[in-house]
N, CA, C and O atoms as CSV, one atom per row, in Angstrom:
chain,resi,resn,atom,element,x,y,z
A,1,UNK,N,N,-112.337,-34.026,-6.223
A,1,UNK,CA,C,-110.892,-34.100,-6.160
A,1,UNK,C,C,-110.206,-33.606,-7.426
A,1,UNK,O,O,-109.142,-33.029,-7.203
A,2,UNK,N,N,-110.606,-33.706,-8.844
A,2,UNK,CA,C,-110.019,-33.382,-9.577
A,2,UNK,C,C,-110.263,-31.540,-9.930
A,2,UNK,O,O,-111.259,-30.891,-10.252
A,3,UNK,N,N,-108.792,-31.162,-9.672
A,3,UNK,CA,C,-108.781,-29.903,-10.069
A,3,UNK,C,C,-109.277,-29.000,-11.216
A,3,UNK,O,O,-109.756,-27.875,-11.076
A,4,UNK,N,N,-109.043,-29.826,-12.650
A,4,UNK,CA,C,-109.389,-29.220,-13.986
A,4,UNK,C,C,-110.463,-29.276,-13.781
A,4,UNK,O,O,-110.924,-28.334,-14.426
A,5,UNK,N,N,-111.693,-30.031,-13.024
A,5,UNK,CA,C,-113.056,-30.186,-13.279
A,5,UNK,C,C,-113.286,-30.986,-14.273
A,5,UNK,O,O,-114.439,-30.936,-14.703
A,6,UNK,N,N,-112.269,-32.017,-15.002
A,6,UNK,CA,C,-112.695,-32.887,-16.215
A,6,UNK,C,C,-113.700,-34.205,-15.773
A,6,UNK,O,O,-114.632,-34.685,-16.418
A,7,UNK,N,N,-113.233,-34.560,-14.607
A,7,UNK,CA,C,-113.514,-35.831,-13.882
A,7,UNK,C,C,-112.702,-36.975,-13.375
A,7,UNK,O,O,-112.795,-37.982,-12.672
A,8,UNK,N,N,-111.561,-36.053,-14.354
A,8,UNK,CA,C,-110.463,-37.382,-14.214
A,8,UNK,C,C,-109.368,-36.412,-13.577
A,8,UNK,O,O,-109.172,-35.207,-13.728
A,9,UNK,N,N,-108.423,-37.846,-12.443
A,9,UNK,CA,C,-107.455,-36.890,-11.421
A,9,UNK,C,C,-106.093,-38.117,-12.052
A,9,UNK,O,O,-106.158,-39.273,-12.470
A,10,UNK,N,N,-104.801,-37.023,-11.817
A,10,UNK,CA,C,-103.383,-37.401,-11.931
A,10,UNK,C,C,-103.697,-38.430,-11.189
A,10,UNK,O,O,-104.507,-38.421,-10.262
A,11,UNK,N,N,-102.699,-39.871,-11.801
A,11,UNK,CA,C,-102.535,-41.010,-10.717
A,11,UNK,C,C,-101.517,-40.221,-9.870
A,11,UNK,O,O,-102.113,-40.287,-8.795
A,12,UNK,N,N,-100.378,-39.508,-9.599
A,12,UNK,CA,C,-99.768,-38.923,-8.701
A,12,UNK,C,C,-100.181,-38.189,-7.867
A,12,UNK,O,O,-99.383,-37.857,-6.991
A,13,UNK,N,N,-101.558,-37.663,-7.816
A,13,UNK,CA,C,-102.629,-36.764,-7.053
A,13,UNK,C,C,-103.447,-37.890,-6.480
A,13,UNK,O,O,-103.894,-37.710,-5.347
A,14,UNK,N,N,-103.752,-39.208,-7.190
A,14,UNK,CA,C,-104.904,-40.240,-6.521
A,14,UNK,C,C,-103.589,-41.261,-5.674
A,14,UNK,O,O,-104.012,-42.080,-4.858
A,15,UNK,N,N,-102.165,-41.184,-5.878
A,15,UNK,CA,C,-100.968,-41.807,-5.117
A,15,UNK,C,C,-100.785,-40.848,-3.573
A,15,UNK,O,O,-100.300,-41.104,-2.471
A,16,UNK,N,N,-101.280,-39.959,-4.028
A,16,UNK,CA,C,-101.135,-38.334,-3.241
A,16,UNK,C,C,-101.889,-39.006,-1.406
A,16,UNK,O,O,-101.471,-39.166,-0.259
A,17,UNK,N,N,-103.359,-39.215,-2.294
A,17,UNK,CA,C,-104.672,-39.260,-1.449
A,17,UNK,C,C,-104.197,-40.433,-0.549
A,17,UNK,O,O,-104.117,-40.542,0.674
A,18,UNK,N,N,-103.865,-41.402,-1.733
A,18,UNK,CA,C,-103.868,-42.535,-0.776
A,18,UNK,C,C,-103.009,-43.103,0.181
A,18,UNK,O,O,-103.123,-44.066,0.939
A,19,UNK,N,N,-101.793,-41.971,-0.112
A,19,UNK,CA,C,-100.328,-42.143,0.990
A,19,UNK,C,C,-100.873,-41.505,2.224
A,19,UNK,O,O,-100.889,-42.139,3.280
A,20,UNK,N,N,-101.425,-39.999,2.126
A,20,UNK,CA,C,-101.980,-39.732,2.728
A,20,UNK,C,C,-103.401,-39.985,3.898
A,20,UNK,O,O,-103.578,-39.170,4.803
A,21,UNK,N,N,-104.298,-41.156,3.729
A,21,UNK,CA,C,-105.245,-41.385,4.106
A,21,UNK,C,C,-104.053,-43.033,4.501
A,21,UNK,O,O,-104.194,-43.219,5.709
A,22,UNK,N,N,-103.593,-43.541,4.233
A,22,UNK,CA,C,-102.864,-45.122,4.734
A,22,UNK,C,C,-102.672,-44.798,6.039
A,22,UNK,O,O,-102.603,-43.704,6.600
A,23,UNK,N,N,-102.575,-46.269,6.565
A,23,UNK,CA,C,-102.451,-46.298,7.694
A,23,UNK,C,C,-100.733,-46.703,8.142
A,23,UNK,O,O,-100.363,-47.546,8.959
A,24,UNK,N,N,-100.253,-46.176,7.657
A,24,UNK,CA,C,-98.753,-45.781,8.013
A,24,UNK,C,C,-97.850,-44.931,8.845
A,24,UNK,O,O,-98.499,-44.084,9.460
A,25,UNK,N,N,-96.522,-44.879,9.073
A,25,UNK,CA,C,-96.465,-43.637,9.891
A,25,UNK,C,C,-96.464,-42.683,9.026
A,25,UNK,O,O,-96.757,-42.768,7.833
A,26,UNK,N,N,-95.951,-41.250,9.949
A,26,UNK,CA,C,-96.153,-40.115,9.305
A,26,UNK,C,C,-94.727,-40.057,8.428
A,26,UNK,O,O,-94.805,-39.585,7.293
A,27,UNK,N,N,-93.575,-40.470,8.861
A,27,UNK,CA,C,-92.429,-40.899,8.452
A,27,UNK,C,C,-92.400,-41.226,7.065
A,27,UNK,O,O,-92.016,-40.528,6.126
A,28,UNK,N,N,-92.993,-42.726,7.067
A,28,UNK,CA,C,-93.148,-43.337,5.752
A,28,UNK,C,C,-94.357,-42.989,4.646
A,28,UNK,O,O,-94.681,-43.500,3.574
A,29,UNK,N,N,-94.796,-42.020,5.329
A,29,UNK,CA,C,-95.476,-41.087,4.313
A,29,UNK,C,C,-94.826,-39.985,3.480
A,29,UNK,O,O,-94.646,-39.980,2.262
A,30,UNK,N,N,-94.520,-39.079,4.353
A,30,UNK,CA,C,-93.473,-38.089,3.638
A,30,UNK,C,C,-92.503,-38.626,3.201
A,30,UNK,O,O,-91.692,-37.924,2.598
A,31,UNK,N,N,-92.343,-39.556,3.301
A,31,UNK,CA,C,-90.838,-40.520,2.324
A,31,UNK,C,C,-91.393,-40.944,1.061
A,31,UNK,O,O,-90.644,-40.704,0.114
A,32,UNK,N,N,-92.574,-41.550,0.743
A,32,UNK,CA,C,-93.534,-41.545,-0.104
A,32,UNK,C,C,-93.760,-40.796,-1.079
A,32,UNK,O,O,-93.795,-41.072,-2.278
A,33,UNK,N,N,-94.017,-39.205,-0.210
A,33,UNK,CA,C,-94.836,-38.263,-0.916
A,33,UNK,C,C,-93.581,-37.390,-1.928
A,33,UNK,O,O,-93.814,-36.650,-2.884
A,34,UNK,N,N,-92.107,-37.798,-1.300
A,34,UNK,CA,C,-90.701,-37.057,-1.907
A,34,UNK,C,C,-90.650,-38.132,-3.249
A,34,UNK,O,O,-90.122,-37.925,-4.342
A,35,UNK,N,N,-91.277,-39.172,-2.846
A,35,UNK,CA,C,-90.641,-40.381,-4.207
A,35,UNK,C,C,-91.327,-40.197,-5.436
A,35,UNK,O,O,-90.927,-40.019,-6.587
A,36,UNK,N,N,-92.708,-40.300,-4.809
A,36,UNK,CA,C,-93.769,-39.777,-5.744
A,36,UNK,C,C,-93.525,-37.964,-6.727
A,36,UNK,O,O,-93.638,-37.815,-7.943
A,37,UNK,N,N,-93.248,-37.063,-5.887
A,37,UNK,CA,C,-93.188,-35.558,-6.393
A,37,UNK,C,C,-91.466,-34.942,-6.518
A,37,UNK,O,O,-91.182,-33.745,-6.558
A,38,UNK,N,N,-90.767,-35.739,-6.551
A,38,UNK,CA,C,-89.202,-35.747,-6.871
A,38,UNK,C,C,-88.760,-35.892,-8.429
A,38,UNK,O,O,-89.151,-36.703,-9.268
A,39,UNK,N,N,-88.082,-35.135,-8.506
A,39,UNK,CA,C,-87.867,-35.192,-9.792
A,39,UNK,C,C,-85.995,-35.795,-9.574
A,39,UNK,O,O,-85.254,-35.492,-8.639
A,40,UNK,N,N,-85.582,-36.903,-11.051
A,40,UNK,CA,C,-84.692,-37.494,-10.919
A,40,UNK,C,C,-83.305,-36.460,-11.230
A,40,UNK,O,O,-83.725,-35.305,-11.296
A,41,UNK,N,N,-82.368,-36.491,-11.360
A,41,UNK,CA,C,-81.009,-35.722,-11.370
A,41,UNK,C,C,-79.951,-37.056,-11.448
A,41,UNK,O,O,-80.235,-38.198,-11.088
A,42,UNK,N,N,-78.718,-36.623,-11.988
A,42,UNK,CA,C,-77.486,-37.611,-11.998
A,42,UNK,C,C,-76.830,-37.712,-10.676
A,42,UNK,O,O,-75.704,-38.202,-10.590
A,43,UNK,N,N,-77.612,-37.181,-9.412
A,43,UNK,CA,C,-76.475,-37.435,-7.917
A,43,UNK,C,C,-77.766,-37.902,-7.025
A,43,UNK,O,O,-77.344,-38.386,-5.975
A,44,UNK,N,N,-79.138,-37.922,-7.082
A,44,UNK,CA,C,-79.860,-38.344,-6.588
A,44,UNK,C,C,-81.741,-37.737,-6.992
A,44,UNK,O,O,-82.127,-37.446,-8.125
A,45,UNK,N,N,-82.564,-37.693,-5.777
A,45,UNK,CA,C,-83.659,-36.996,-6.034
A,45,UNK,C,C,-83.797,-35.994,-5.798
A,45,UNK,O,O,-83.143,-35.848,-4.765
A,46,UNK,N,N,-84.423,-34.690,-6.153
A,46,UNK,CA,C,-84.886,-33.367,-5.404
A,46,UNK,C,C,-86.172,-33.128,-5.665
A,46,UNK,O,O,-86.857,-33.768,-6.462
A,47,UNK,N,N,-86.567,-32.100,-4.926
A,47,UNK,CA,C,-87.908,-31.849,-5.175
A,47,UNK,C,C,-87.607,-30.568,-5.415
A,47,UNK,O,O,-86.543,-30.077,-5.038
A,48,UNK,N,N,-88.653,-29.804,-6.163
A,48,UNK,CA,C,-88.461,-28.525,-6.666
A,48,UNK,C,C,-90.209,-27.668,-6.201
A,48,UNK,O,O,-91.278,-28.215,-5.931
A,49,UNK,N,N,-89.901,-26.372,-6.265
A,49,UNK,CA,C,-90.952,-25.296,-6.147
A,49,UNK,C,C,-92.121,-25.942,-6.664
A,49,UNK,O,O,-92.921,-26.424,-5.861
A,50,UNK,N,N,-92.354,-26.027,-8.043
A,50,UNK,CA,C,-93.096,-26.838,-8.517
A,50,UNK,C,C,-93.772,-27.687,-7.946
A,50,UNK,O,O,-94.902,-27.417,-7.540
A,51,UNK,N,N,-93.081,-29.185,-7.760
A,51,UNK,CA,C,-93.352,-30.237,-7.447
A,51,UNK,C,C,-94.108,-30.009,-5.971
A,51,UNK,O,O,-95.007,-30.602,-5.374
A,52,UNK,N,N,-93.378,-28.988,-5.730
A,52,UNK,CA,C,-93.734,-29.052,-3.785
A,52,UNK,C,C,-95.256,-28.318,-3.830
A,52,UNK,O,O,-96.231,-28.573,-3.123
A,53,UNK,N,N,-95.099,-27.186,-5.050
A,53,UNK,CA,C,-96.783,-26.536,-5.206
A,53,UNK,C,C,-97.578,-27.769,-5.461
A,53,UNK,O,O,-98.128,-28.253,-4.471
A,54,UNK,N,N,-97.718,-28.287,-6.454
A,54,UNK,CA,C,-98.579,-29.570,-6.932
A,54,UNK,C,C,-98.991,-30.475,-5.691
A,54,UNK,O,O,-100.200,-30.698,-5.625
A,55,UNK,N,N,-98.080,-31.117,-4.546
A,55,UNK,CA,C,-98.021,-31.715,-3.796
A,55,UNK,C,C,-99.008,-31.374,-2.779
A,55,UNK,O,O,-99.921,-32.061,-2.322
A,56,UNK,N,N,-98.598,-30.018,-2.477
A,56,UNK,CA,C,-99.346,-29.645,-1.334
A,56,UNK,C,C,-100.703,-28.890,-1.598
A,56,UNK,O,O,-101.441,-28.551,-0.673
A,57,UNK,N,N,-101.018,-28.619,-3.105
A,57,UNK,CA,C,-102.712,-28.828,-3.452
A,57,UNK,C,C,-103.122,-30.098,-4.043
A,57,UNK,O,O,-104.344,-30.206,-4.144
A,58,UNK,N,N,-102.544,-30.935,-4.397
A,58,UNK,CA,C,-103.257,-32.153,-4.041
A,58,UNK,C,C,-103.563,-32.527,-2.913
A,58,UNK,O,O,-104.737,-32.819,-2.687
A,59,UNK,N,N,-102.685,-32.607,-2.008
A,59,UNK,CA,C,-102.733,-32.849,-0.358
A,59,UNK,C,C,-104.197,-32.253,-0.080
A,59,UNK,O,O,-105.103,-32.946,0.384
A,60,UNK,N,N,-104.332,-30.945,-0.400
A,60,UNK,CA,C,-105.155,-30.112,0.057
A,60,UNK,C,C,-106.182,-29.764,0.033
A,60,UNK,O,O,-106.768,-28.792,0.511
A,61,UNK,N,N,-106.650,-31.171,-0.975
A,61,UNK,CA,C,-108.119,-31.541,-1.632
A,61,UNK,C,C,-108.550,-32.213,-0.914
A,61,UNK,O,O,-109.773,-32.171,-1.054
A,62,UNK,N,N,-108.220,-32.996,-0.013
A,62,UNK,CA,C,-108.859,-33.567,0.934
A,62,UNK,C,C,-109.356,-33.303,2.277
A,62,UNK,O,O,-109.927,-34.029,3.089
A,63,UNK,N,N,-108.968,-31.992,2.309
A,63,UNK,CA,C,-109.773,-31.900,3.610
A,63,UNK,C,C,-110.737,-30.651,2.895
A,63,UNK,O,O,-111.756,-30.215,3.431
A,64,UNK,N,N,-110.304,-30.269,1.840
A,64,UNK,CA,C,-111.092,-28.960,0.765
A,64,UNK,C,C,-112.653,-30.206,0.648
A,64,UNK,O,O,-113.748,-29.648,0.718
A,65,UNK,N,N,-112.655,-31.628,0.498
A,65,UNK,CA,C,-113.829,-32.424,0.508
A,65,UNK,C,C,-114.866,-32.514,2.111
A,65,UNK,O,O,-115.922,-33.146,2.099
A,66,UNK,N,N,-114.444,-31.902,3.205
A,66,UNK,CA,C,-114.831,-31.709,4.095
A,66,UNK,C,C,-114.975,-29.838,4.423
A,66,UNK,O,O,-115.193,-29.334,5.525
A,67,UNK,N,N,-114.864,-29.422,3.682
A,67,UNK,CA,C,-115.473,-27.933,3.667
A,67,UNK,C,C,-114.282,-27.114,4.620
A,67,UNK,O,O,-114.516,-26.170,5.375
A,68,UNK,N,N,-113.102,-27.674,4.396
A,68,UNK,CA,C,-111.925,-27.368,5.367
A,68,UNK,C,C,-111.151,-26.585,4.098
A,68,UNK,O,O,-110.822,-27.548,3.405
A,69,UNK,N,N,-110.822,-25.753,3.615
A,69,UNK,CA,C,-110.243,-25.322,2.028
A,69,UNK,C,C,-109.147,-24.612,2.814
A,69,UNK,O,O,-109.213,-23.938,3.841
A,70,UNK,N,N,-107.826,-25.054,1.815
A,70,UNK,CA,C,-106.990,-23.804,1.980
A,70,UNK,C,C,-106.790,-22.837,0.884
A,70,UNK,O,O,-107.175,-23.305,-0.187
A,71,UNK,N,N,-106.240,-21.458,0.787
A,71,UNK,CA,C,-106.475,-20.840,-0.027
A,71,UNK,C,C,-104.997,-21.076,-1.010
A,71,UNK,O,O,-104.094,-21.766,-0.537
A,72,UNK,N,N,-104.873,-20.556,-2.151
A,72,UNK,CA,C,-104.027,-21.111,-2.844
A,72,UNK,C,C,-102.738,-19.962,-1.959
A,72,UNK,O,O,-101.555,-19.865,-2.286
A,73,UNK,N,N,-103.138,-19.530,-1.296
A,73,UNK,CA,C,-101.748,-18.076,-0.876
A,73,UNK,C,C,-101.342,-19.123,0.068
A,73,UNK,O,O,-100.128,-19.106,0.270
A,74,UNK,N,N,-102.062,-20.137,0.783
A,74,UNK,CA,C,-101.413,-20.929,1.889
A,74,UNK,C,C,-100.463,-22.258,1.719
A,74,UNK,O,O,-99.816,-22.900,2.546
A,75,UNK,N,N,-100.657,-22.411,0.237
A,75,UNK,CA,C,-99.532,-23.036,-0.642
A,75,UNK,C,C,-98.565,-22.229,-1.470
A,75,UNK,O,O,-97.939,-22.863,-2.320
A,76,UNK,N,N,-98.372,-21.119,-1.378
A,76,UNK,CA,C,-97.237,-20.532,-1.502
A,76,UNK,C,C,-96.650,-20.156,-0.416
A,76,UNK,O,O,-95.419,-20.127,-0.411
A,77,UNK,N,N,-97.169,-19.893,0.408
A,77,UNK,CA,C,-96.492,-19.728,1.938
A,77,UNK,C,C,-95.594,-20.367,2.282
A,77,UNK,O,O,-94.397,-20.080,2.296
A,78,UNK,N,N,-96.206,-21.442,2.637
A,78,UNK,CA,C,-95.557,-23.112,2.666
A,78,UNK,C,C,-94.538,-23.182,1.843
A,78,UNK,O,O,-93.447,-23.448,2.348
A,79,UNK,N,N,-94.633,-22.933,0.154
A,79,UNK,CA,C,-93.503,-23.859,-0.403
A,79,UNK,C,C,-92.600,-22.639,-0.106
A,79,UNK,O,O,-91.459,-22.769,-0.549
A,80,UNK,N,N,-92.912,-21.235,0.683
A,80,UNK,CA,C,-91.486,-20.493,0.716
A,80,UNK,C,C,-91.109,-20.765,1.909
A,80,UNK,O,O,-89.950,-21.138,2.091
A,81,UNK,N,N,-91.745,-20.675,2.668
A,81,UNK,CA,C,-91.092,-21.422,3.727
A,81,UNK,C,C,-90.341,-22.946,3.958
A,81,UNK,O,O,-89.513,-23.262,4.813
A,82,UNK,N,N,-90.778,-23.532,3.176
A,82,UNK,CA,C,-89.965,-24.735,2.812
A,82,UNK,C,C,-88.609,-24.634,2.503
A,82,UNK,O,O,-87.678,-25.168,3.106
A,83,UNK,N,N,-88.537,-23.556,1.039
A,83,UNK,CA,C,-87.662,-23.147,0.637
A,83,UNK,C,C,-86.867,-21.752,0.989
A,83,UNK,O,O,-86.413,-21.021,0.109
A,84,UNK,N,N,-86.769,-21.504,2.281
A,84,UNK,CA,C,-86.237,-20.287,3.097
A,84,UNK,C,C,-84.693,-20.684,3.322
A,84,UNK,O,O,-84.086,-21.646,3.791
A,85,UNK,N,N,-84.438,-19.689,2.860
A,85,UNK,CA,C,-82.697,-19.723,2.889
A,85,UNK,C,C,-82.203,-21.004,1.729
A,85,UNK,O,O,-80.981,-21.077,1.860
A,86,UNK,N,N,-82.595,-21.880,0.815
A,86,UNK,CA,C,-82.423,-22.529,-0.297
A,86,UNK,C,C,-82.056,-21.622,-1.603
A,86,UNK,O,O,-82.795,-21.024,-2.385
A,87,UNK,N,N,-80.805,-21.731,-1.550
A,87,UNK,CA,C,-80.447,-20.920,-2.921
A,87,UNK,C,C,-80.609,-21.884,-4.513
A,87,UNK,O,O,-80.678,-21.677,-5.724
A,88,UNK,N,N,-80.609,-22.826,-3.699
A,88,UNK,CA,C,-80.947,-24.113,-5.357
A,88,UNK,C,C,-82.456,-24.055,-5.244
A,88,UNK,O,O,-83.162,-24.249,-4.254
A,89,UNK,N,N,-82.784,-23.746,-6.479
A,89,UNK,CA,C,-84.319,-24.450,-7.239
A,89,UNK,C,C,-85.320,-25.623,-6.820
A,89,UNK,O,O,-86.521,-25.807,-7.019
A,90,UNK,N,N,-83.845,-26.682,-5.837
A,90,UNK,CA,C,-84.964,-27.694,-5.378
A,90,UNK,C,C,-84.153,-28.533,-4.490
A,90,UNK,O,O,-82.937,-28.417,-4.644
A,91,UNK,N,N,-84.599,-29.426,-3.513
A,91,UNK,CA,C,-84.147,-29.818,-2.007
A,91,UNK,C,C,-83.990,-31.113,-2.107
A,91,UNK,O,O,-84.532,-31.870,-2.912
A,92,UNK,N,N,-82.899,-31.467,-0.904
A,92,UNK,CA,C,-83.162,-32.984,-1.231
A,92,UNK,C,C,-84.231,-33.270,0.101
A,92,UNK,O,O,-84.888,-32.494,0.794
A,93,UNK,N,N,-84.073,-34.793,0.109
A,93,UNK,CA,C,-85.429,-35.448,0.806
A,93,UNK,C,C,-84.756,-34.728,2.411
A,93,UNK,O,O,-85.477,-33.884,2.943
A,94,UNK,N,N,-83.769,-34.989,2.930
A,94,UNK,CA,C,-83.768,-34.581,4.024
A,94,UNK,C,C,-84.298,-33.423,4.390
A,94,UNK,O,O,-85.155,-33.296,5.264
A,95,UNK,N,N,-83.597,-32.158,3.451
A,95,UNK,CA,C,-84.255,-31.083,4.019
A,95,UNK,C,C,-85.940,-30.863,3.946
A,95,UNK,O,O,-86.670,-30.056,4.522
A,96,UNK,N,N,-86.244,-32.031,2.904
A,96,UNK,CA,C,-88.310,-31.873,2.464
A,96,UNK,C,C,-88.414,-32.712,4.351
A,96,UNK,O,O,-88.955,-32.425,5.419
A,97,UNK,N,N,-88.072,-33.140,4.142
A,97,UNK,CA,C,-88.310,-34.049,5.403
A,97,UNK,C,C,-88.687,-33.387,6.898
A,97,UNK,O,O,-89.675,-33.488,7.624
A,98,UNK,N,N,-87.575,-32.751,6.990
A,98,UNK,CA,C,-87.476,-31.730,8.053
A,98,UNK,C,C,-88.298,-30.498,7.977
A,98,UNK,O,O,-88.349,-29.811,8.998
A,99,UNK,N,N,-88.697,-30.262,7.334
A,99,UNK,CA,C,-89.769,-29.306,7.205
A,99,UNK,C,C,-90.865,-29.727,6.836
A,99,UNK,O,O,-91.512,-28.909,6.184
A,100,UNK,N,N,-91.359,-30.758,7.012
A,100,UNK,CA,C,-92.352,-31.943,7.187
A,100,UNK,C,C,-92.348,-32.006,8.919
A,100,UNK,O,O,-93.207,-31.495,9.638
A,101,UNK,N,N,-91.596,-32.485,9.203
A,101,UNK,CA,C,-91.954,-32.784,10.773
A,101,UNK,C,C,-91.811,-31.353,11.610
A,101,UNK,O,O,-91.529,-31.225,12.802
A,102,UNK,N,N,-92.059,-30.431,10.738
A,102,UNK,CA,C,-91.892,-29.234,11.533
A,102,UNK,C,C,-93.367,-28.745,11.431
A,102,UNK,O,O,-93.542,-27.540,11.612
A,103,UNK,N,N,-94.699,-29.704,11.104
A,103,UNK,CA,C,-95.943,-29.800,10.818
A,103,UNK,C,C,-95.810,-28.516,10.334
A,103,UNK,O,O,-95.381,-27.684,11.133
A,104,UNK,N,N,-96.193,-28.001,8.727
A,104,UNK,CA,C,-96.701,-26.494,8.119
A,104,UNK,C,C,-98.178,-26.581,8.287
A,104,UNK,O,O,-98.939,-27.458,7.879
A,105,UNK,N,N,-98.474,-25.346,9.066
A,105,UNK,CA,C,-100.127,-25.303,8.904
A,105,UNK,C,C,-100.404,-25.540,7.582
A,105,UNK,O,O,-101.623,-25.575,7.753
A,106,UNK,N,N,-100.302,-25.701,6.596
A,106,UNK,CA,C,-100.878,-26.132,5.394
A,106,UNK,C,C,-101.537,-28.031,5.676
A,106,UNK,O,O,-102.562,-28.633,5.355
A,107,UNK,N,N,-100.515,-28.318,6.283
A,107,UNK,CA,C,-101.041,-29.200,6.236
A,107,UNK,C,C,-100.916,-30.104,8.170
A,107,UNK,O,O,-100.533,-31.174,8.643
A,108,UNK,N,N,-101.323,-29.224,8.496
A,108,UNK,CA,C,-101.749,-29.717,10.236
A,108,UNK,C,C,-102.422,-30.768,10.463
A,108,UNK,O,O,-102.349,-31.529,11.428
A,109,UNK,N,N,-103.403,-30.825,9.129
A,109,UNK,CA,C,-104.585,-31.839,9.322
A,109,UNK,C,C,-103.673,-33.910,9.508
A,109,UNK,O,O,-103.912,-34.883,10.224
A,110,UNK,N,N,-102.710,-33.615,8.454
A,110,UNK,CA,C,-102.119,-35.078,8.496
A,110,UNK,C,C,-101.951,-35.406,9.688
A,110,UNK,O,O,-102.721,-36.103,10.349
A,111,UNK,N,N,-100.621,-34.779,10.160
A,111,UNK,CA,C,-100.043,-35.629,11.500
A,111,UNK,C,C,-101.313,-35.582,12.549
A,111,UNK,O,O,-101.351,-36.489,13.380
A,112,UNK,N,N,-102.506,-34.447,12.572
A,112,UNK,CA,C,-103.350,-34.458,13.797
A,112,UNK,C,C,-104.450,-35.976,13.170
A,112,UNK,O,O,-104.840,-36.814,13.982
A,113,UNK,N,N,-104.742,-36.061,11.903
A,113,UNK,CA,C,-104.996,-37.392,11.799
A,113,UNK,C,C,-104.235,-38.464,11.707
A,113,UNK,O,O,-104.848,-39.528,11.796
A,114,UNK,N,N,-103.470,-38.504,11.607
A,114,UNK,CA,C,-102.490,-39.954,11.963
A,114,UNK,C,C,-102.845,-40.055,13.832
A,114,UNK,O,O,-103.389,-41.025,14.360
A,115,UNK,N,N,-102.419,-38.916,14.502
A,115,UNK,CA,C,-102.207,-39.084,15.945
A,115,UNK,C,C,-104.193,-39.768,16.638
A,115,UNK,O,O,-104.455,-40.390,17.668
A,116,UNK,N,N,-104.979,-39.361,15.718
A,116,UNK,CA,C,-106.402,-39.708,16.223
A,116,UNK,C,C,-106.089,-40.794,15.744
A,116,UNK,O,O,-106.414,-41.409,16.759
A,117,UNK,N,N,-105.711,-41.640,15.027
A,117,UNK,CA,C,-106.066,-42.724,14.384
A,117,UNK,C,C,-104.860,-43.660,15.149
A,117,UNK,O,O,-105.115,-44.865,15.156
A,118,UNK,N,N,-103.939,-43.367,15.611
A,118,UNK,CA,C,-102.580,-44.270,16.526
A,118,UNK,C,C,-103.687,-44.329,17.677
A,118,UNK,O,O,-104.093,-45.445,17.999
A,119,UNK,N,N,-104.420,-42.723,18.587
A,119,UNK,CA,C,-105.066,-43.349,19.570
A,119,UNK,C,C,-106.375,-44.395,19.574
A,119,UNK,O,O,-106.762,-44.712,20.699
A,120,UNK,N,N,-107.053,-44.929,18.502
A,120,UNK,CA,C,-107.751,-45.419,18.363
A,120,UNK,C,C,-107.185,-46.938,18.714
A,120,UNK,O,O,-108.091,-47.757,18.870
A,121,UNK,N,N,-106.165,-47.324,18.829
A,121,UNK,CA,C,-105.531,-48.661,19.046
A,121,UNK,C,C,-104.954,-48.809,20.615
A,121,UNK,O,O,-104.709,-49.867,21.194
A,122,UNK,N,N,-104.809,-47.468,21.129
A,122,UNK,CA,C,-104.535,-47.425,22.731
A,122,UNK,C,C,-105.542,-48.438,23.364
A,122,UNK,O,O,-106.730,-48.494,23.046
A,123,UNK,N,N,-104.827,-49.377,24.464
A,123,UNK,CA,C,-105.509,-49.774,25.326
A,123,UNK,C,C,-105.378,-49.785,26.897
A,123,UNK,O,O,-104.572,-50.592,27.359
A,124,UNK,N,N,-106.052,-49.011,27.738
A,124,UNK,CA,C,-105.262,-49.023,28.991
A,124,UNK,C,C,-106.200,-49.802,29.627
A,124,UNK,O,O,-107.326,-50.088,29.221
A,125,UNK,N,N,-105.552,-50.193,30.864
A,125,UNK,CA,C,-105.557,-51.788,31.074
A,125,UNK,C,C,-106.281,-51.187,33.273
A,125,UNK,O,O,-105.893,-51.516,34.394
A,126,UNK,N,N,-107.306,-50.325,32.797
A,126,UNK,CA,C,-107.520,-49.714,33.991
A,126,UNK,C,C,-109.382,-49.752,33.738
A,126,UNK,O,O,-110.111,-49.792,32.747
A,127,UNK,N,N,-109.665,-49.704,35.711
A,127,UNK,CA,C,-111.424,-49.537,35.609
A,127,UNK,C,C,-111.595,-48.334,36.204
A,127,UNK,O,O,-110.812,-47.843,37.017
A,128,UNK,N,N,-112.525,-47.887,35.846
A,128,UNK,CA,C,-113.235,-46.452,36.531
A,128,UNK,C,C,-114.551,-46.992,37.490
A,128,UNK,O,O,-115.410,-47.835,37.232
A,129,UNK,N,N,-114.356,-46.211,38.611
A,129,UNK,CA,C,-115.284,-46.236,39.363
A,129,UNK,C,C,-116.516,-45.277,39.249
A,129,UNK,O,O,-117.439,-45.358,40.060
């Protein structure tokens, strides 16, 4: 997980993992992941180019631990597409938000694991013959 190869990872990269892997919604994750990688301002939070690069290769170490890697061009993709048609430097949570639930293949893997892990609690109340 740790990028430099030192051994040691950002607590905001090991806050990263673990918002990500909780058993929460997908909602109160990306609400999470803006609080955590937001930078403060005098009218509220934003997130910036930056923050949103960092975010989404931390994110991206975890399925990179299952031999699933994205390439670093698929985190610039993402943060331009994030930031498409944004003439400011950095967004607030709504618009991070909304382009969150607009699942970016960068990161497909979350919501398709949250949705395996909601059906794991289904119970239907039926017999097969």
């Amino acid at each position: 997980f740790p990028r430099s190869g030192t051994g040691y990872i950002k607590t905001r990269s090991a806050a990263a993992a673990l918002i990500a892997l909780s058993g929460d919604t997908l909602l109160a994750k990306y609400r999470a992941f803006f609080q955590f990688y937001a930078v403060r301002d005098g009218k509220g939070a934003l997130i910036t180019r930056s923050a949103l690069r960092s975010l989404l290769t931390d994110l991206n170490q975890i399925p990179a631990i299952v031999g699933e890697s994205c390439t670093l061009s698929c985190v610039e993709i993402a943060t331009h597409s994030c930031f498409h048609g944004v003439l400011n430097s950095a967004i607030v949570e709504e618009k991070f938000l909304s382009w969150l639930r607009s699942e970016p293949a960068v990161l497909l893997w979350l919501p398709t694991c949250y949705r395996l892990s909601a059906t794991e609690m289904v119970s239907h109340q039926a017999r097969c013959r």
